[in-house]
C-alpha positions in Angstrom: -45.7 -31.0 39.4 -43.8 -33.9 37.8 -44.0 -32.2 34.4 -42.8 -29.0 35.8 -39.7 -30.3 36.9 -39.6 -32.5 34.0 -39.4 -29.7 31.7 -37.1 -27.6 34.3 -34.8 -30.6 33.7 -34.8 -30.6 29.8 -34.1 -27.0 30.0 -31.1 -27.0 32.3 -30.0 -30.2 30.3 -30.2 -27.9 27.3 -27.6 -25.1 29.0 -25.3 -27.7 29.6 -24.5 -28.7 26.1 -21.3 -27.1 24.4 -22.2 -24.4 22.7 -21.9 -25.0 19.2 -19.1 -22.4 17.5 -20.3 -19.9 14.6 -18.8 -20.8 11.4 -16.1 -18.8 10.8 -16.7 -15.6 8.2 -14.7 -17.5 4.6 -12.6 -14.3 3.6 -11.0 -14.6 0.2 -8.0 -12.7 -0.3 -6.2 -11.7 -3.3 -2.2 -10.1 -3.5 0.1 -8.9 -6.1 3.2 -10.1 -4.8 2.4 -13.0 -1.6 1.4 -12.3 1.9 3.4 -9.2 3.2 3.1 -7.9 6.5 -0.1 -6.4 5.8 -1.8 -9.4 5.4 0.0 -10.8 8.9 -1.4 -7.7 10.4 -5.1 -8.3 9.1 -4.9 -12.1 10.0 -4.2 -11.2 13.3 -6.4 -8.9 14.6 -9.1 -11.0 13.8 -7.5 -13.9 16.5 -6.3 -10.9 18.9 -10.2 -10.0 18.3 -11.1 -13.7 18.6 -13.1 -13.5 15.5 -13.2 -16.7 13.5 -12.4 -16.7 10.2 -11.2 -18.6 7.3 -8.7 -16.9 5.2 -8.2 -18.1 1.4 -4.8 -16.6 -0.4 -4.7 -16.1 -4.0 -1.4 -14.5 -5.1 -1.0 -13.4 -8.9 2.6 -12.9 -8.8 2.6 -9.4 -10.6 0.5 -10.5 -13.8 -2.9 -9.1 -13.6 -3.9 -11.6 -16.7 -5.2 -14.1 -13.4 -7.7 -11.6 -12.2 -10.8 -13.1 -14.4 -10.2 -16.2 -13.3 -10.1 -15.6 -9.6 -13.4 -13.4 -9.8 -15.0 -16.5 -11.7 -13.9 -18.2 -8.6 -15.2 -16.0 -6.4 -19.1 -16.2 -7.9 -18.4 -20.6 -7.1 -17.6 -19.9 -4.1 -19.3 -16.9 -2.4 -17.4 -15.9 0.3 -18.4 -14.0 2.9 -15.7 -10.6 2.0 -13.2 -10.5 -0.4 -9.7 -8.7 0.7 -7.7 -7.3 -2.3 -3.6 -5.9 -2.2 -3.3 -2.7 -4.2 -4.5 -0.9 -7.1 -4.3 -3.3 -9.9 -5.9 -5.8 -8.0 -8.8 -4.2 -7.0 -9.5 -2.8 -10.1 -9.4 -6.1 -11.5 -12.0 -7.8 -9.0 -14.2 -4.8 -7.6 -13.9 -2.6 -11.6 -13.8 1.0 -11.4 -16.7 2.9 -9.1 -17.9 4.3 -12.2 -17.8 1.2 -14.9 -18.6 -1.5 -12.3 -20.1 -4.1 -14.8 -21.3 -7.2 -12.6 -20.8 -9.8 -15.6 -17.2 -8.6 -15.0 -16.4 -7.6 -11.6 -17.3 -9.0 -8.4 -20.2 -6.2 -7.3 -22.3 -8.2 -5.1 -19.8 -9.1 -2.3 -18.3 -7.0 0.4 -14.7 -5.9 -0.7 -12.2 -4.6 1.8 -8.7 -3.1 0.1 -5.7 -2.3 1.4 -2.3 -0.6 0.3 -3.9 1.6 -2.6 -2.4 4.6 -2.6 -5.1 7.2 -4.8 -8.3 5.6 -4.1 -9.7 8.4 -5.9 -7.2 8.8 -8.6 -7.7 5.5 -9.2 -11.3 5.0 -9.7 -11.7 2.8 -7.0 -13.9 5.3 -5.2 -15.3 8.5 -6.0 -14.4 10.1 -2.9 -12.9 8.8 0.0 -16.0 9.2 2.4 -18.2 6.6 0.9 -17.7 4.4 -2.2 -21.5 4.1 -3.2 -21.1 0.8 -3.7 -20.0 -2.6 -1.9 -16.4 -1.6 -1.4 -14.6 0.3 1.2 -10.6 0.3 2.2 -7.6 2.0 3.6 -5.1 4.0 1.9 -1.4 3.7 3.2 0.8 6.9 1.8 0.9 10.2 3.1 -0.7 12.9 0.7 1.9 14.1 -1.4 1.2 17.6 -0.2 2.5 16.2 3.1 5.4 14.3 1.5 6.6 17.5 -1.0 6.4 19.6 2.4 8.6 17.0 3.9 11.3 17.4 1.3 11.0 20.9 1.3 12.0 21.3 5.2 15.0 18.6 4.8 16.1 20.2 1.5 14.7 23.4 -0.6 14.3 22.3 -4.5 12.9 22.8 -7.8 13.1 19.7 -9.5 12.3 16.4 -8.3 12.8 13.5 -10.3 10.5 10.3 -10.5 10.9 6.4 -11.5 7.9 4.4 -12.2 6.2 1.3 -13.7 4.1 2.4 -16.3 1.6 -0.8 -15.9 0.6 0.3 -12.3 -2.0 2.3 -11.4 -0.5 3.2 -8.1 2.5 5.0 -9.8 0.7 6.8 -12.6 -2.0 8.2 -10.3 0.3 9.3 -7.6 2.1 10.9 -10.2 -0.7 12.9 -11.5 -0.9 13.9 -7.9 2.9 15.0 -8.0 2.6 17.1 -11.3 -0.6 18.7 -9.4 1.5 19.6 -6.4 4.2 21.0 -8.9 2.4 23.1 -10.7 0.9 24.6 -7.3 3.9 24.9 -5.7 6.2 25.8 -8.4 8.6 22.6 -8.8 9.5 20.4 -11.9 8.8 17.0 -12.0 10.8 15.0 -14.3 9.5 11.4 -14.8 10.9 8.1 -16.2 9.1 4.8 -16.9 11.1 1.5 -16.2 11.7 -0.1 -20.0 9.5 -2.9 -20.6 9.7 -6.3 -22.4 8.0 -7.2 -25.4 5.5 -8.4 -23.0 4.8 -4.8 -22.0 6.4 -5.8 -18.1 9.2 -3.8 -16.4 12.2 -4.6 -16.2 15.5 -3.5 -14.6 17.2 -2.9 -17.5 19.0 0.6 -18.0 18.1 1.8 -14.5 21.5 3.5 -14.0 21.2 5.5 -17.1 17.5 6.5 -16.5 18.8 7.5 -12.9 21.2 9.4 -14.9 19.1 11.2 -17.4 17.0 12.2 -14.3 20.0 13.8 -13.0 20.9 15.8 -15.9 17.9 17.2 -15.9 17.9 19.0 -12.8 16.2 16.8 -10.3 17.2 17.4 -6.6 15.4 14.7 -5.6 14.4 11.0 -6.6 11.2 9.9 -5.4 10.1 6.7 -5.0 6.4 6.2 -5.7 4.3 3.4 -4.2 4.8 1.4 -7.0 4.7 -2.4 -6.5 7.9 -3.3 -9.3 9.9 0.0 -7.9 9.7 -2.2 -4.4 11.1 -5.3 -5.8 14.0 -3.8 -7.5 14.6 -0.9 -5.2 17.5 -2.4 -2.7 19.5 -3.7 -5.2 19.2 -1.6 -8.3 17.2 1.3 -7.8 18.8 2.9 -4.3 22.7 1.9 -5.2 22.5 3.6 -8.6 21.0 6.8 -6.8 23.4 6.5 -4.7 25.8 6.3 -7.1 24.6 9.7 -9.0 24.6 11.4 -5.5 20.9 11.7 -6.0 19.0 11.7 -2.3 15.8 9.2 -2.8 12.6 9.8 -0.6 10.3 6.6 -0.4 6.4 6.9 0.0 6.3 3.1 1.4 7.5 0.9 4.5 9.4 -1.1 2.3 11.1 1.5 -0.3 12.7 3.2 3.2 13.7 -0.1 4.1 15.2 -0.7 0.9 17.5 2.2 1.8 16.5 5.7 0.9 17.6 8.6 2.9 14.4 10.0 4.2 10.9 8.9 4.2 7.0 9.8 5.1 6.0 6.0 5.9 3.4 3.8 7.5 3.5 0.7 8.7 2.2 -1.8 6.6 1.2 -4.4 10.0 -0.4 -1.6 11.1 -2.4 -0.8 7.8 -3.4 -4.9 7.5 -5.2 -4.4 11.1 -7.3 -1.2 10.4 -8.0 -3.1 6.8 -9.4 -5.8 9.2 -11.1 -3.5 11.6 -13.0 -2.2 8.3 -13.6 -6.0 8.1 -15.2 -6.5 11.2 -17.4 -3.6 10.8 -18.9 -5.1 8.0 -18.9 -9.1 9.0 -19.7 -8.7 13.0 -21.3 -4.9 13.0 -23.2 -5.9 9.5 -22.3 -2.3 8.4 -23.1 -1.8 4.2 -18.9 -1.2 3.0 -20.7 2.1 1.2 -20.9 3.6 5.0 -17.5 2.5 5.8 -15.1 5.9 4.9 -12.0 5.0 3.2 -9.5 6.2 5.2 -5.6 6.3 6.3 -4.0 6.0 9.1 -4.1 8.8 11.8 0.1 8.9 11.7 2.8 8.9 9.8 6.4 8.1 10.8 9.3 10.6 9.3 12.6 8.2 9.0 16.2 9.2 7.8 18.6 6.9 7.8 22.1 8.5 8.8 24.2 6.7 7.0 23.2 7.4 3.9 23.0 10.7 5.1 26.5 10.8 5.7 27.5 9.2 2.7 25.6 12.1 0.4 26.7 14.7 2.4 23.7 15.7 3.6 22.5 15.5 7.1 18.6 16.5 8.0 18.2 20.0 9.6 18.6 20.2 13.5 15.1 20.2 14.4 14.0 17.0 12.6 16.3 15.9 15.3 13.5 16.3 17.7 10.6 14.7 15.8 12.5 12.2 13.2 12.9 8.5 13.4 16.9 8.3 13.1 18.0 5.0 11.7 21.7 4.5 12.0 22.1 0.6 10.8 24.9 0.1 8.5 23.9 0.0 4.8 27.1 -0.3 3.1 26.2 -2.8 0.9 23.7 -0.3 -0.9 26.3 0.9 -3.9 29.6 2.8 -3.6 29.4 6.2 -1.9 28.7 9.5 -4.1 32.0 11.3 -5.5 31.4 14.3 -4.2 29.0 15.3 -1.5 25.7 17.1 -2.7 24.9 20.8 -1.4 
């Protein structure tokens, strides 16, 4: 009897010691251009989730040259899943789905990517409903079906015209995509790389007078691509000098419609870092294989038009986007002078 309640004693004395935390699942993350409000959006759903994790940022600051090094980190340290920002990054770390060499590219840990606009187009995956490999993600611009349509409604053309970075995979598959969709529906596309350095980098140079060419050559339209450079020079070169050729711009990204285009078929890049971290949890918590995990975007799209801009071109959406639009009416007069003459 006294051995029974001996051992009934070291058992309750057992349940009443703390209960030791996991240890938290080490994520390392890798960006093109420092934490942006998709990463603030994955970071917290896993503490709104209460999911313990330690996050490790790597930025590259545009320059893809520090990819080899951080995958040669990656293999010392072994994290648990590796997060990658865009196109060019992942490319760099996971490889193409077809040319995945694992001396190379990080193949043997669980990648999640975010904010890659033609998985497919890219190479990243060979379709979006299973990567076949150790990599799965979530895409965060509207097919450009949906985005030409868009135009189409707010204003018939036959020309659109299209600035890029010529070093980004983002931009050059998208574009692919755009040609596609104007030789189905019948519209021109007339395209323009930024001039590079002699490192072979963008630069702002000659913007105006690319904007310019574009214009002279018939385009109705300037589209901004998700293109990573195109969002750091868009607000202060990009949209005034579109402005200034009375040329309406129509952004693919959050940040290109906040950088002041008139219209846009947008998500939210918060919301794009949480359903990135959702695909995380499936995969740390669940223990789902990434290969199972669809690559997929989000469910909804916001339509925004900014008024004033609207007003300043001369060109005010149709009545009914009234009804389903996002109207943003905030002052953007320090975008460029207005248009000489309102466009028809």
């Amino acid at each position: 009897m006294k051995a029974r309640w001996l051992v009934v004693l070291m058992l309750l004395a057992m349940c009443l010691q703390p209960v030791q935390a996991a240890r938290p699942f080490r994520i390392y993350a890798v960006t093109y251009r420092g934490v942006t409000e998709v990463e603030r959006g994955f970071a917290d759903y896993f503490a709104a989730r209460g999911i313990p994790v330690e996050i490790t940022y790597r930025d590259i600051a545009l320059d893809t040259g520090r990819l080899p090094a951080l995958v040669e980190e990656i293999r010392r340290t072994r994290p648990d899943l590796v997060y990658t920002w865009g196109s060019g990054v992942t490319l760099g770390i996971a490889g193409p789905w077809d040319h995945a060499d694992p001396a190379r590219y990080i193949t043997d840990i669980p990648l999640v990517f975010s904010l890659v606009a033609a998985p497919v187009s890219a190479r990243i995956v060979p379709s979006m409903q299973s990567s076949r490999r150790n990599v799965t993600g979530v895409s965060h611009v509207a097919s450009v079906a949906a985005q030409m349509q868009v135009m189409a409604a707010y204003r018939a053309f036959r020309s659109v015209g299209v600035l890029y970075s010529p070093n980004e995979p983002n931009a050059l598959a998208v574009l692919d995509e755009l040609r596609a969709e104007g030789r189905k529906r019948g519209f021109a596309v007339q395209a323009r790389a930024f001039r590079t350095d002699a490192a072979g980098k963008p630069t702002s140079e000659g913007v105006a007078a690319l904007i310019g060419e574009l214009r002279q050559a018939g385009a109705e339209w300037l589209y901004l691509p998700p293109d990573s450079f195109l969002s750091t020079q868009a607000k202060t070169v990009v949209v005034p000098a579109a402005l200034q050729a009375g040329l309406p711009a129509f952004a693919s990204t959050e940040p290109l419609m906040a950088a002041g285009a008139l219209a846009g078929l947008v998500s939210r890049y918060y919301n794009v870092g949480q359903f990135a971290a959702y695909k995380a949890e499936q995969i740390l918590v669940t223990k789902l294989p990434p290969s199972r995990i669809p690559v997929e975007t989000l469910t909804r799209f916001s339509l925004q038009i900014r008024l004033p801009v609207a007003r300043r071109l001369g060109l005010l959406p149709p009545l009914a986007m009234f009804n389903y639009a996002e109207m943003i009416d905030a002052d953007f007069a320090a975008l460029g002078k207005p248009a000489l003459e309102p466009q028809r």
